[in-house]
N, C-alpha and C positions, 0 to 999 in steps of 0.2 A: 743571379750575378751576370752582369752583361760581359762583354771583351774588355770593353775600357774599364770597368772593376775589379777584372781577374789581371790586368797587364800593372791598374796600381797594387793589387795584393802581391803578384809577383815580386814588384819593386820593392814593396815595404818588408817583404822577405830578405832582397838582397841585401837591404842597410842593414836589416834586425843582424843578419848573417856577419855581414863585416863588423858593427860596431862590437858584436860579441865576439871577435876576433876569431871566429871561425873559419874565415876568410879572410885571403889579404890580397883585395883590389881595389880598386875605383868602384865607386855604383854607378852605375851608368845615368844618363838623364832620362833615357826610356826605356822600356820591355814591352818586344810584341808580342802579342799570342797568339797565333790563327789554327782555325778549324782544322784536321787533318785530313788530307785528302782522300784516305782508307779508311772504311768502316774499324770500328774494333782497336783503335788507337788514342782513345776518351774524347771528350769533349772539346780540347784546344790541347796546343801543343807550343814549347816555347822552346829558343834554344840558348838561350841565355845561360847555362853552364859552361857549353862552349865559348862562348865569350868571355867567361869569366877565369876557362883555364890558364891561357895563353898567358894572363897577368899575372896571375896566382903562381904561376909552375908546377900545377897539380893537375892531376888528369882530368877529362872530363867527369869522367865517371862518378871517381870522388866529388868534386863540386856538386853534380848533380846529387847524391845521395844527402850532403847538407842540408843545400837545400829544398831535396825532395821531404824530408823531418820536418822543416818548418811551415812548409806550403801543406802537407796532408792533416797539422793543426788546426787550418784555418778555416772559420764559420765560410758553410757555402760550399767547400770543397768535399767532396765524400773519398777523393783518390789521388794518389799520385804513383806512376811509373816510370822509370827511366829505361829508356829505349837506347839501342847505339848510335852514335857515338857517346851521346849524353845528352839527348832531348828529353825533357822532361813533358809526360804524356797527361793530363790533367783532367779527372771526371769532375763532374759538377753534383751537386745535389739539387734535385729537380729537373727543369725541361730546357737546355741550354740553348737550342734550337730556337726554342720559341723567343730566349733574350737576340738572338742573332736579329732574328726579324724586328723586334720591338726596338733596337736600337735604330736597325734601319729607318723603319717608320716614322719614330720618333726625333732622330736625331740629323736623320741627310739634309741637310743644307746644300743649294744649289750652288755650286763651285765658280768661280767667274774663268773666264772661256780663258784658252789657249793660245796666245799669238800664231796661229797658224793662216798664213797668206798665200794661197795658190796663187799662179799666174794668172794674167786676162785670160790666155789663149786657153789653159787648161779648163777653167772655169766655163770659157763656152763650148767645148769640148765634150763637157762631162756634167754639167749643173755643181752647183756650190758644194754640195754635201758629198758628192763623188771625189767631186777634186778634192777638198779637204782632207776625205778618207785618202786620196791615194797617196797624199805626202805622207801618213803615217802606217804605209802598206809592206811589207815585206820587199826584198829588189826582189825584181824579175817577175814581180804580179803585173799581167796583163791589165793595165787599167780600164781596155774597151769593157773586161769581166765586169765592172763595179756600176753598167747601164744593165743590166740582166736580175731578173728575178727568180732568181734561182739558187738552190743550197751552196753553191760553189763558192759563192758572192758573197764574203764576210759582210760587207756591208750589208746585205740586204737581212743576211740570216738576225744579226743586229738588231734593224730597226723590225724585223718580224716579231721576234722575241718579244721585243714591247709593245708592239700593237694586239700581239697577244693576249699579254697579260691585261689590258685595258679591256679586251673584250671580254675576257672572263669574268673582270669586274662589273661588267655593263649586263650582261647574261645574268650573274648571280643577281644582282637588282631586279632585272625582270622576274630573277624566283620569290622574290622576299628575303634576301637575305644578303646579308654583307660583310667582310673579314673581320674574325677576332683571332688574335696571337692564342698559339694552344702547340698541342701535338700534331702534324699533320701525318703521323703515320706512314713512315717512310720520305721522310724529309731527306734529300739527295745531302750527302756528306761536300761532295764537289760543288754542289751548289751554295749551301752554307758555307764551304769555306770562301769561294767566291764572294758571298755578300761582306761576312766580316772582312775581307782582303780590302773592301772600296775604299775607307777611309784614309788606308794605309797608302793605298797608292796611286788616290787621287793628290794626297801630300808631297809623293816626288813631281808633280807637276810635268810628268815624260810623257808627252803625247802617243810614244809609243807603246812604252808599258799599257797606257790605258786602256789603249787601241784593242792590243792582246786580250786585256782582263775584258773587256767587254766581249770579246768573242769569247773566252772561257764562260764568263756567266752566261751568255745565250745558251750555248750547247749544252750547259747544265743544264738549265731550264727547258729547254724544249722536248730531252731527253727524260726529265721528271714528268713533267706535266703529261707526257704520251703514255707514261706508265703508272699514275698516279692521278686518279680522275679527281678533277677541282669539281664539277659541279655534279649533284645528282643526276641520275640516269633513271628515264621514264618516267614511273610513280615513286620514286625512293623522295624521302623527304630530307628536307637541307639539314646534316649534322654537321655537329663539330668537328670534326674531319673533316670537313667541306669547309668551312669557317675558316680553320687552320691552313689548309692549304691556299685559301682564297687567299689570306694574309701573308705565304710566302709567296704567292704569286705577284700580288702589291710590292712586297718590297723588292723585289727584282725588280720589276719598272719602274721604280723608283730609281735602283742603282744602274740603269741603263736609261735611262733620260736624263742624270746626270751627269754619265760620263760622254752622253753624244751630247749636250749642250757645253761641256766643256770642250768639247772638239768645235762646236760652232756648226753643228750636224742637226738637223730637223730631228725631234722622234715622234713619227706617227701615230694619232691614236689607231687608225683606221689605214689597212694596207691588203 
């Protein structure tokens, strides 16, 4: 079950819930899901009871137990808990991880760019992609920081991240071997929640959000990848674990070429 399958079973929960009058609100027109950012809190996590109290004038709590009944029926799902206030905590049956990346893969579509228009002056200043990034930089970032290659430099850590992953990909080719979605055995919770996050908030179209989220997926990823070997070591021979992890490393460069092409930012295979 991928994110966009678990946010419409969500949904078809909500209606099933109201039309059987167990509920009395609006159904909304969408439910997000996203990865949790702490181990040991299932698979996705939605907060759509809360949303549902305020209308209802019933607590979270209660909503959430409604529809924690109906959601723990459903083909796919092996769990549901509710967390405080009334997050509803969602296990999956099978490898949920592995839909995170396969939707990436399969589904990212390259975004069309961001009306973002540095000055002339900045622009020869700093080159296109600096100046771009600096309009969507924090106040009080040094922008001479974003000509530097160094960890300091969001920007650079960024476009590292997916020159990275490119290389990895190019590496595992020279072993014989190439990404298949699986278990990567220690798949970063931060980082999955990161990928599932793209779609979500490549859709507010905020330059800045994005800006953000592409540093949160970098520093996930570079912080996996260092503790979490993608390719064999010495004479080990390429396993699935390798395969798997080569395939979350793909789709993070996927979702960081998308979001620096939507900024109108170069992404480097090679840096």
């Amino acid at each position: 079950m991928t994110p966009a399958d678990l946010s419409r079973t969500v949904l078809h929960t909500v209606r099933s819930a109201v039309e059987a009058d167990e509920l009395c609100a609006g159904v909304p027109a969408r439910v997000s899901v996203r990865v949790p950012p702490r181990p040991g809190c299932g698979d996705y996590a939605t907060n759509v009871a809360l949303r549902l109290a305020k209308e209802s004038g019933r607590p979270a709590r209660e909503v959430a137990e409604v529809l924690r009944r109906r959601l723990a029926a459903q083909p796919g799902i092996a769990r549901v808990d509710i967390a405080e206030p009334g997050f509803l905590n969602i296990t999956l049956e099978g490898d949920a991880g592995g839909d995170v990346v396969r939707e990436v893969l399969e589904g990212t579509v390259a975004g069309e760019p961001l009306p973002l228009r540095p000055p002339a002056d900045l622009v020869d200043r700093l080159g296109s992609d600096a100046a771009r990034w600096s309009l969507v930089s924090p106040p009080g970032l040094d922008r001479d920081l974003l000509l530097v290659q160094r960890e300091a430099n969001p920007l650079f850590r960024v476009r590292y991240a997916h020159a990275r992953s490119r290389a990895l990909l190019r590496n595992a080719a020279d072993l014989g071997f190439g990404p298949e979605v699986g278990d990567p055995e220690g798949g970063d919770s931060g980082l999955l929640a990161a990928l599932s996050d793209h779609a979500r908030i490549t859709g507010t179209r905020d330059p800045e959000r994005l800006a953000r989220h592409l540093e949160r997926t970098a520093d996930a990823f570079l912080r996996w990848q260092a503790d979490c070997p993608v390719l064999p070591r010495g004479d080990e021979k390429p396993l699935a674990v390798h395969r798997a992890r080569l395939a979350l490393a793909a789709a993070t460069g996927t979702v960081l070429a998308d979001g620096l092409h939507q900024l109108g930012i170069t992404a480097p295979a090679h840096l």
